[in-house]
C-alpha positions as CSV (number, residue, x, y, z in Angstrom):
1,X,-24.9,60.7,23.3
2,X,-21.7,59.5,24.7
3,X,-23.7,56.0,26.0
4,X,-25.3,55.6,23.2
5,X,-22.2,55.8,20.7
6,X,-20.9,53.6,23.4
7,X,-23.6,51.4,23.3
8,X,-23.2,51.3,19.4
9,X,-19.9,50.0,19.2
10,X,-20.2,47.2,21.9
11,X,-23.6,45.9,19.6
12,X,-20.8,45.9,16.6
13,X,-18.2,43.9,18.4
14,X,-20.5,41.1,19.4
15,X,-22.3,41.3,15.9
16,X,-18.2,40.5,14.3
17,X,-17.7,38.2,16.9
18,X,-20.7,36.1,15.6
19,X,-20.4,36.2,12.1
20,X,-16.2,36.1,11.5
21,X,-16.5,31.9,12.5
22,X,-19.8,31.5,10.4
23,X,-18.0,33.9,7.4
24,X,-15.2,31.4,7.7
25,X,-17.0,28.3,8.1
26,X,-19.0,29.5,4.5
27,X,-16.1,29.7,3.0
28,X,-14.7,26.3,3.9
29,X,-17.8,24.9,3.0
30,X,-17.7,26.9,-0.6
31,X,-14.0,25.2,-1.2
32,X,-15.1,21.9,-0.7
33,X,-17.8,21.9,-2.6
34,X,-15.9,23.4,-5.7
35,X,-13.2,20.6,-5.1
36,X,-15.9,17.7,-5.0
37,X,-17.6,19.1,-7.8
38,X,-14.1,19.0,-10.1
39,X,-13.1,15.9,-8.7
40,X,-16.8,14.3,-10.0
41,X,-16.5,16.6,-13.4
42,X,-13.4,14.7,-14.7
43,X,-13.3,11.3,-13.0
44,X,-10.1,9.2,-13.5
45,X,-11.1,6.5,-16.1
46,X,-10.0,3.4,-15.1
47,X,-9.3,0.1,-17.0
48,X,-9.1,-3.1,-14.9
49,X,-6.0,-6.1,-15.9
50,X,-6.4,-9.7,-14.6
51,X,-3.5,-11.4,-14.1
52,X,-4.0,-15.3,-14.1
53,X,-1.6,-16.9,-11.5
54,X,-2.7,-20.6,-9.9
55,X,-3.4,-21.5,-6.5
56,X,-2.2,-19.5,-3.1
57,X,0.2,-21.5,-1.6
58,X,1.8,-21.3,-5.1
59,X,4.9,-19.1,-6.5
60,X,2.9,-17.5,-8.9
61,X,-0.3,-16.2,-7.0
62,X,2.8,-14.3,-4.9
63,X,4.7,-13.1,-7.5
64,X,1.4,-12.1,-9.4
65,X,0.5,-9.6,-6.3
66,X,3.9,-7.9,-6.6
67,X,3.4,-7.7,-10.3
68,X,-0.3,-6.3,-10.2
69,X,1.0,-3.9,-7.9
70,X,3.7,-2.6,-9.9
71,X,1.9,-1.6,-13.2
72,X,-1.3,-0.2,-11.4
73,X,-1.6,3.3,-11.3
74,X,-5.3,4.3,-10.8
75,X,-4.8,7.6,-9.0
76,X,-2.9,11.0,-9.7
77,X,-0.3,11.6,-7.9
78,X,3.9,12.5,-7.6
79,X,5.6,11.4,-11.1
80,X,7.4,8.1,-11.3
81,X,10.6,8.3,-9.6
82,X,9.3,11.4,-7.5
83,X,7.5,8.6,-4.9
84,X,4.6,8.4,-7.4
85,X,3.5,5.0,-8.7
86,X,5.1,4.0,-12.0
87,X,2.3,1.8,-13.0
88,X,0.0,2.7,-16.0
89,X,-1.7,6.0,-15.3
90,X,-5.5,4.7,-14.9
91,X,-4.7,0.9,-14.9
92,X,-6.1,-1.6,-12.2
93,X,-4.0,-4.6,-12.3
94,X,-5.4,-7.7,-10.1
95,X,-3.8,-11.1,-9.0
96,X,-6.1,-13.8,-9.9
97,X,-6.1,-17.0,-8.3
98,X,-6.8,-19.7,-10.9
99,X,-6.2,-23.6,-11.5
100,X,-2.9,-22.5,-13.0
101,X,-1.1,-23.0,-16.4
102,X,-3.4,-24.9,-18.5
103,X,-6.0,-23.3,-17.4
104,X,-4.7,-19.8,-17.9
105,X,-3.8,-20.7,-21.9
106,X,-7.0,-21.6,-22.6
107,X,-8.8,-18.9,-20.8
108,X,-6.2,-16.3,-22.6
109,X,-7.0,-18.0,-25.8
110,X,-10.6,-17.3,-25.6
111,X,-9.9,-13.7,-24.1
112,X,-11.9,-14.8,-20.8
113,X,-9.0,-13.2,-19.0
114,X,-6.8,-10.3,-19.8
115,X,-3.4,-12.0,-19.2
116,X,-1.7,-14.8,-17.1
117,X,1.2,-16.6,-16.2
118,X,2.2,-20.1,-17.5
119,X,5.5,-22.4,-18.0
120,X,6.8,-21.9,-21.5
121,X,6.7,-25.7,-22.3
122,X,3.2,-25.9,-21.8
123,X,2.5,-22.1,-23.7
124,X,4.6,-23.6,-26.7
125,X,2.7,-27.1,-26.8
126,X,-0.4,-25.1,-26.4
127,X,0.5,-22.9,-29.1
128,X,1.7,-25.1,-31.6
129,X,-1.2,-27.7,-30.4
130,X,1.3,-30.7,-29.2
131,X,1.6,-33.2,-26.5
132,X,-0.8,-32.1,-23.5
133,X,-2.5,-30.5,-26.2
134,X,-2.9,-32.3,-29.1
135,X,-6.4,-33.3,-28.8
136,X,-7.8,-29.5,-29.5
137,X,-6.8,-26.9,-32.0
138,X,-3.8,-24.5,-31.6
139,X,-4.5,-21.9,-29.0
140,X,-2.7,-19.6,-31.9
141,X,-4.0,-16.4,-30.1
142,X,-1.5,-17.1,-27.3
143,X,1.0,-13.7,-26.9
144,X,4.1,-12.8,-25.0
145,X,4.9,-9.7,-22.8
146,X,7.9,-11.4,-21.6
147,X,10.0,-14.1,-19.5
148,X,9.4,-13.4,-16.0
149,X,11.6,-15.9,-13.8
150,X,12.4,-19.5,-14.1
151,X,10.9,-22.6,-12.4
152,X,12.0,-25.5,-11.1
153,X,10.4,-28.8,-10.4
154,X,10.3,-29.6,-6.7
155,X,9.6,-33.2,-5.3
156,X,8.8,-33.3,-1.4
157,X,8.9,-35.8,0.9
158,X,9.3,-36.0,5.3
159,X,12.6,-36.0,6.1
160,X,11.8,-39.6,7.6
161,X,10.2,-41.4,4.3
162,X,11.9,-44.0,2.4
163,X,11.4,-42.6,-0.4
164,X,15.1,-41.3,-1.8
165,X,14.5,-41.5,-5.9
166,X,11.8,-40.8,-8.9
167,X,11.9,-45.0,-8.5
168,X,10.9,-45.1,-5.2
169,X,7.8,-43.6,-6.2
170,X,6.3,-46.6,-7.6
171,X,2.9,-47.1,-6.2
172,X,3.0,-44.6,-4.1
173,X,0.3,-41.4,-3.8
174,X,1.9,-38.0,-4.6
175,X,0.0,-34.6,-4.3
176,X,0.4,-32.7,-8.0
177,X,-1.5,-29.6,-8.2
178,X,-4.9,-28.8,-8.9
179,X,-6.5,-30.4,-12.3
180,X,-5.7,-27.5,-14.9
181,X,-2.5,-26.3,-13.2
182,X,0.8,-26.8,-14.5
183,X,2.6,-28.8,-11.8
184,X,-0.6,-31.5,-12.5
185,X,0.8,-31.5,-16.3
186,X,4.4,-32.1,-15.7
187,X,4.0,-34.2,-13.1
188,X,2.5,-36.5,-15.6
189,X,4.9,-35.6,-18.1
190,X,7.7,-36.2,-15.7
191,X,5.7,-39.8,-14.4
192,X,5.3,-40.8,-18.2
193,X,9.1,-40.4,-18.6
194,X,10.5,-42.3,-15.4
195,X,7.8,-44.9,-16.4
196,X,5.8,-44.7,-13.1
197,X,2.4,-45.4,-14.2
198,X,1.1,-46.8,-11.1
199,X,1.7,-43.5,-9.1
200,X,-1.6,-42.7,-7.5
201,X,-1.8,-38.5,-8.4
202,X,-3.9,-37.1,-6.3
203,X,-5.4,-33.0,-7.5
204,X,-4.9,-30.9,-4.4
205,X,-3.7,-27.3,-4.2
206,X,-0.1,-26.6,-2.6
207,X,-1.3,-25.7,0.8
208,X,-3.6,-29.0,1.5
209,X,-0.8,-31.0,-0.5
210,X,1.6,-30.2,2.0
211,X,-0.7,-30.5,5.0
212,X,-1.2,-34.1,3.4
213,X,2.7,-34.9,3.5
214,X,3.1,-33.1,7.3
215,X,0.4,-35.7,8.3
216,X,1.8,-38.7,6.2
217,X,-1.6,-39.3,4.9
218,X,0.6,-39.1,1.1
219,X,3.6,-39.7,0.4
220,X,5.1,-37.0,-1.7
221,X,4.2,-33.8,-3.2
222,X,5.5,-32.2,-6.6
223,X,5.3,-28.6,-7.4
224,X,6.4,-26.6,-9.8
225,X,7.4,-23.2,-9.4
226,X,10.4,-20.6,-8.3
227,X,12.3,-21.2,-5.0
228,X,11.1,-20.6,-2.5
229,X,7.6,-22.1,-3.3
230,X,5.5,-20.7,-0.1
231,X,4.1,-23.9,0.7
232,X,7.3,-25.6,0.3
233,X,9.2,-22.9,2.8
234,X,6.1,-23.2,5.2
235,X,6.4,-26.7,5.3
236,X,9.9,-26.8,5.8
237,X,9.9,-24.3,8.5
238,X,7.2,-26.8,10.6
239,X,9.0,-30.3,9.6
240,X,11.8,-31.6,8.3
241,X,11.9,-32.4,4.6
242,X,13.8,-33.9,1.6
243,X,14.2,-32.3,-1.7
244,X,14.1,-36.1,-4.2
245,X,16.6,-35.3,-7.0
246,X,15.4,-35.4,-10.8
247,X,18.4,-36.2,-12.7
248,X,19.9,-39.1,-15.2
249,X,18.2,-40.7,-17.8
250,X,15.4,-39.6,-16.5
251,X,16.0,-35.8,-17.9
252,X,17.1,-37.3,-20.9
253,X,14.0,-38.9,-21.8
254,X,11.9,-35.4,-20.7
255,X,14.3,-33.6,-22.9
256,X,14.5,-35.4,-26.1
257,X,10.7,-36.7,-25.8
258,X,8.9,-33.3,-24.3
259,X,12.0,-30.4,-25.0
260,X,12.4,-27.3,-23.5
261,X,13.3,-28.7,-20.3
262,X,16.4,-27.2,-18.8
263,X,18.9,-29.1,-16.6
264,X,19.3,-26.9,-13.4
265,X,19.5,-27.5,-9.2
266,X,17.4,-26.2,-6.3
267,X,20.6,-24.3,-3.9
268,X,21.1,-25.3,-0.4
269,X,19.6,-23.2,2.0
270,X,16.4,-22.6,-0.4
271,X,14.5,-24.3,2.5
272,X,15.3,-24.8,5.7
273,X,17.1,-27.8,6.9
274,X,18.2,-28.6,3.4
275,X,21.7,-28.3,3.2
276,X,22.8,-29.6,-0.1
277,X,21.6,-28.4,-4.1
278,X,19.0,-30.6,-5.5
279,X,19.4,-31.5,-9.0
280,X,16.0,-30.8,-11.3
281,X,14.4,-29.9,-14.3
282,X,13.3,-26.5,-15.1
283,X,11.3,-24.4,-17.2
284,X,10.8,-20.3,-17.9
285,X,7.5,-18.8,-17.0
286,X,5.6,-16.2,-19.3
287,X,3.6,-13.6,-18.5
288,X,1.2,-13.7,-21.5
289,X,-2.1,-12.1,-23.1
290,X,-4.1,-12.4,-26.2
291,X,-2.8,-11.4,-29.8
292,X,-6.0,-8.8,-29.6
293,X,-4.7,-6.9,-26.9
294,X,-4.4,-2.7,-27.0
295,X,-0.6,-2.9,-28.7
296,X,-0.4,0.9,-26.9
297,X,-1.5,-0.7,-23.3
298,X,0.4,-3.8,-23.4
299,X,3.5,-1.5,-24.4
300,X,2.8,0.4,-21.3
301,X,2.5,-2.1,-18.9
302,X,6.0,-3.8,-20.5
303,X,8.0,-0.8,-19.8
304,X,6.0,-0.6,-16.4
305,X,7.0,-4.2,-15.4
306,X,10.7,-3.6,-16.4
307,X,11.0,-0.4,-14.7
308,X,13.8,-0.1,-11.8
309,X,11.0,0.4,-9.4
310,X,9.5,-2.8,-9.9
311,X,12.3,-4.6,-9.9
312,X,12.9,-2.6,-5.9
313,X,9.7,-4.2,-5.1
314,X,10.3,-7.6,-6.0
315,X,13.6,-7.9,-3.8
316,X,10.7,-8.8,-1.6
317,X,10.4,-12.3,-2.4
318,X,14.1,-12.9,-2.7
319,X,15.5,-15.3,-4.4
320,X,13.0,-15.2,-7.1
321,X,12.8,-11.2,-7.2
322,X,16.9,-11.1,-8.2
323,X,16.0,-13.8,-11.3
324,X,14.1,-10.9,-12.5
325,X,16.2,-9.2,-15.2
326,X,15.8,-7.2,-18.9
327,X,18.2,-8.8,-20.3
328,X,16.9,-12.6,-19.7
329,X,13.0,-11.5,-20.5
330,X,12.8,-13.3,-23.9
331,X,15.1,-16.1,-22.6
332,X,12.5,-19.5,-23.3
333,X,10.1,-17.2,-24.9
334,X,7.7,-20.3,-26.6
335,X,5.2,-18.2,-28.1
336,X,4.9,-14.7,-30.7
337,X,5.5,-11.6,-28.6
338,X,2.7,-9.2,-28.8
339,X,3.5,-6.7,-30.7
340,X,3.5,-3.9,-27.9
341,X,5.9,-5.9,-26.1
342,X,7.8,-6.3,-29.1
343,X,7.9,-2.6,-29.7
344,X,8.9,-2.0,-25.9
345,X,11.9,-4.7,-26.4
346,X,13.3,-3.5,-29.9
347,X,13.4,0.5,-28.2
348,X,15.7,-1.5,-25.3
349,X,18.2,-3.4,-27.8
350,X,17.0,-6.8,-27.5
351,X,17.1,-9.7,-29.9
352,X,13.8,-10.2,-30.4
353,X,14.0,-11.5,-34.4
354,X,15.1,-14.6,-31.9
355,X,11.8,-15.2,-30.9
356,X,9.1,-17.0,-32.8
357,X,7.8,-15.0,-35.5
358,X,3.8,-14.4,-35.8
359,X,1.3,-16.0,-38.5
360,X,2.0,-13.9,-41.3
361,X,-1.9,-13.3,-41.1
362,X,-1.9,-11.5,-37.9
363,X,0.5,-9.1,-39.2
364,X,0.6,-5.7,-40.1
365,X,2.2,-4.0,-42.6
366,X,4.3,-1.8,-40.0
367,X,4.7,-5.3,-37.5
368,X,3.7,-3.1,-34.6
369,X,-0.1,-3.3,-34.3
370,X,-2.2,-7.2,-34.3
371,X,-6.2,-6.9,-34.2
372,X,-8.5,-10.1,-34.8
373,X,-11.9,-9.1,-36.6
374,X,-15.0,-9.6,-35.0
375,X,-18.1,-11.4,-36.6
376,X,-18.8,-8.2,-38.3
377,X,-15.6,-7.7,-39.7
378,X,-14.1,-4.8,-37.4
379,X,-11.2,-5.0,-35.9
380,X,-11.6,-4.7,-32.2
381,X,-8.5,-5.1,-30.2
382,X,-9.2,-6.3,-26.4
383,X,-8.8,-3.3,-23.9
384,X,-9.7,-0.9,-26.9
385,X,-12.6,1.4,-25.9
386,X,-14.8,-0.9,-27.7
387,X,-13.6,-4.1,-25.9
388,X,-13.0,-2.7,-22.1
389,X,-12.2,-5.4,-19.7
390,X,-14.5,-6.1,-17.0
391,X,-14.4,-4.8,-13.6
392,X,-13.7,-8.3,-11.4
C-alpha cells in the first residue's frame, strides 16, 4: 500500500507539471483574444485632412509636414500635455505635394482638396476674381484658418554671374516655379512691374531650378517662400551664391499696381556665405479650406495648430518656426475666415471684425456655422458624415 500511495502522488506531480504551462498558456491566449476582439468591436473612426503645399524643395511642402503632424491624432493614447498627441482625436492630416498656390485655390474652391496653403495676394485676387485671376469667376468659396508665416521673394544667382540687379535680368532665363505655383505668378507679377518682358521663364520645380543655376545652364532662379527655402540653403551650402535685391521703384510699382506687397529684407546669415540683408518684397501665407467645411472640425484643428505643442515642434525649422505666432495669425488675412476659425479666434481675444467680412448669403443667423446646398437643396458641409474626405 505504501508504493502504491507512493506511486500515486509521483503520477500527480508529473500530471501538474504538464498542465500548469498549458493552463497558463490558455489563459494568455483567452486575453488576447478578448483584447483583439474589443479592439475590432469599437474601431477608432478616422477622418483623413490634405494639406495642399507645392513642390519638395519648397518652404511649404516642409512646413506642411510639421503642420500635418501636429493636428493628427488617429490613435488613443496619454492626454495632451501628458506626452499624448494634441492633434484632433481621430484626425489624419497629410502633406500634399502640389503645383503650389494657384493651383491649391482653385482645387480648394472646387473642394478637390480639403485645405492648402497659398500667398495671401494671390488668395485675395483669387477671391475677389482680379489680376492673375480675372479671366474666371471669383473663387468665393475660398476660407481662412489663419496666417501661418510670412514669405519673401528670393532671387538667386552664382556668386560669379554678372547679374547684380532686377535690370540685369533682361534677356536672360530664370527658373520660376512650376506652372500653377505661386513663385511662377509673382515672378511674372514682379517681371511685369520692372518691365522685363524679354525674360525667358522657364517652369521647373525648386530642386531642378537650382541644379540648373549650380550648372550655369540658367541664369537665375526666383522663389518665393520663408527663409530658409530648402533648395535655396542646399544650394548655398554646395556653391556660392548672391541674394539680387528687389527694392526702389520697382516695389513701388508692385505696390500701388498689385498691393498687398510688404517691404521687408532677407537677414544675413539666412544662407550660407551671404553676409549682408537683402532687401525684398513679401507676402503672408494662409492656410486655407472651403466655406463648406465641418465649422466643429476646422475649430478643432485651429486650436490644434495654435497649441504650445505645435509651436515646440516647429522650432525645428528655425527661422521660420519662431515667425509662428497667435497673435500675428490674422495679420494679411485676404480672404473670409471660416467660421470655426473665427469661433476659435474670438474665444482667444483677437480682432477678427478686422478681417474681411463673408457674403451676407453664406451667413448664419448665429455667424458661427457656413454650409453650401447641394443640388438637392441640403446642406452638406465637407467633412460632415455625409461628405467624408477621402482616404489619399
Amino acid at each position: 500500500m505504501a508504493a502504491l500511495r507512493n506511486t500515486t502522488r509521483i503520477d500527480w506531480r508529473r500530471r501538474c507539471g504538464f498542465l500548469l504551462p498549458v493552463l497558463i498558456l490558455a489563459a494568455a491566449l483567452t486575453g488576447l483574444a478578448q483584447a483583439q476582439s474589443k479592439s475590432q468591436e469599437t474601431p477608432p473612426e478616422l477622418r483623413y485632412f490634405r494639406i495642399g503645399t507645392a513642390a519638395t524643395g519648397g518652404s511649404f511642402f516642409e512646413i506642411g509636414g510639421i503642420i500635418a503632424g501636429a493636428v493628427s491624432g488617429p490613435t488613443e493614447g496619454p492626454a495632451c500635455g501628458r506626452g499624448g498627441t494634441c492633434g484632433v482625436p481621430g484626425l489624419v492630416a497629410v502633406a500634399q505635394a502640389t503645383p503650389g498656390s494657384v493651383g491649391n485655390l482653385r482645387m480648394i474652391d472646387r473642394g478637390d482638396i480639403e485645405s492648402g496653403f497659398a500667398q495671401a495676394d494671390l488668395a485675395g485676387w483669387a477671391y475677389d476674381g482680379a489680376k492673375l485671376f480675372a479671366d474666371g469667376p471669383p473663387l468665393s468659396e475660398l476660407r481662412a484658418i489663419g496666417s501661418l508665416f510670412p514669405a519673401v521673394a528670393h532671387l538667386v544667382v552664382r556668386a560669379d554671374s554678372p547679374i547684380r540687379s532686377l535690370a540685369d535680368l533682361k534677356g536672360k532665363a530664370v527658373a520660376v516655379g512650376e506652372a500653377g505655383s505661386g513663385s511662377a505668378a509673382d515672378a511674372a507679377v514682379l517681371f511685369e512691374a520692372a518691365g522685363l518682358g524679354d525674360v525667358v521663364q522657364k517652369n521647373l520645380r525648386p530642386g531642378p531650378g537650382a541644379a540648373e543655376v549650380k550648372d550655369g545652364t540658367i541664369d537665375a532662379m526666383f522663389i518665393a517662400g520663408g527663409y530658409p527655402v530648402p533648395a535655396v540653403r542646399d544650394m548655398a551650402a554646395s556653391m556660392p551664391i548672391r541674394l539680387i535685391p528687389i527694392e526702389g521703384d520697382i516695389v513701388d510699382a508692385l505696390k500701388k499696381h498689385f498691393g498687398r506687397y510688404q517691404v521687408t529684407s532677407i537677414p544675413a546669415g539666412a544662407y550660407p556665405g551671404v553676409d549682408t540683408p537683402t532687401p525684398t518684397v513679401g507676402f503672408s501665407v494662409l492656410w486655407l479650406v472651403n466655406s463648406r467645411a465641418d465649422p466643429d472640425l476646422v475649430y478643432a484643428i485651429t486650436k490644434s495648430l495654435w497649441n504650445s505643442a505645435t509651436t515646440k515642434l516647429l522650432t525645428a525649422i528655425e527661422p521660420i518656426g519662431s515667425q509662428f505666432r497667435l497673435d500675428r495669425a490674422l495679420s494679411g488675412v485676404s480672404v473670409p475666415l471660416h467660421p470655426g476659425a473665427e469661433r476659435f479666434y474670438r474665444e482667444a481675444g483677437l480682432p477678427v471684425d478686422e478681417t474681411p467680412p463673408p457674403p451676407e448669403s453664406n451667413n448664419s443667423e448665429d455667424g458661427t456655422k457656413a454650409a453650401a446646398q447641394d443640388e438637392r437643396g441640403n446642406d452638406t458641409p465637407l467633412n460632415s458624415d455625409a461628405a467624408k474626405p477621402k482616404e489619399p
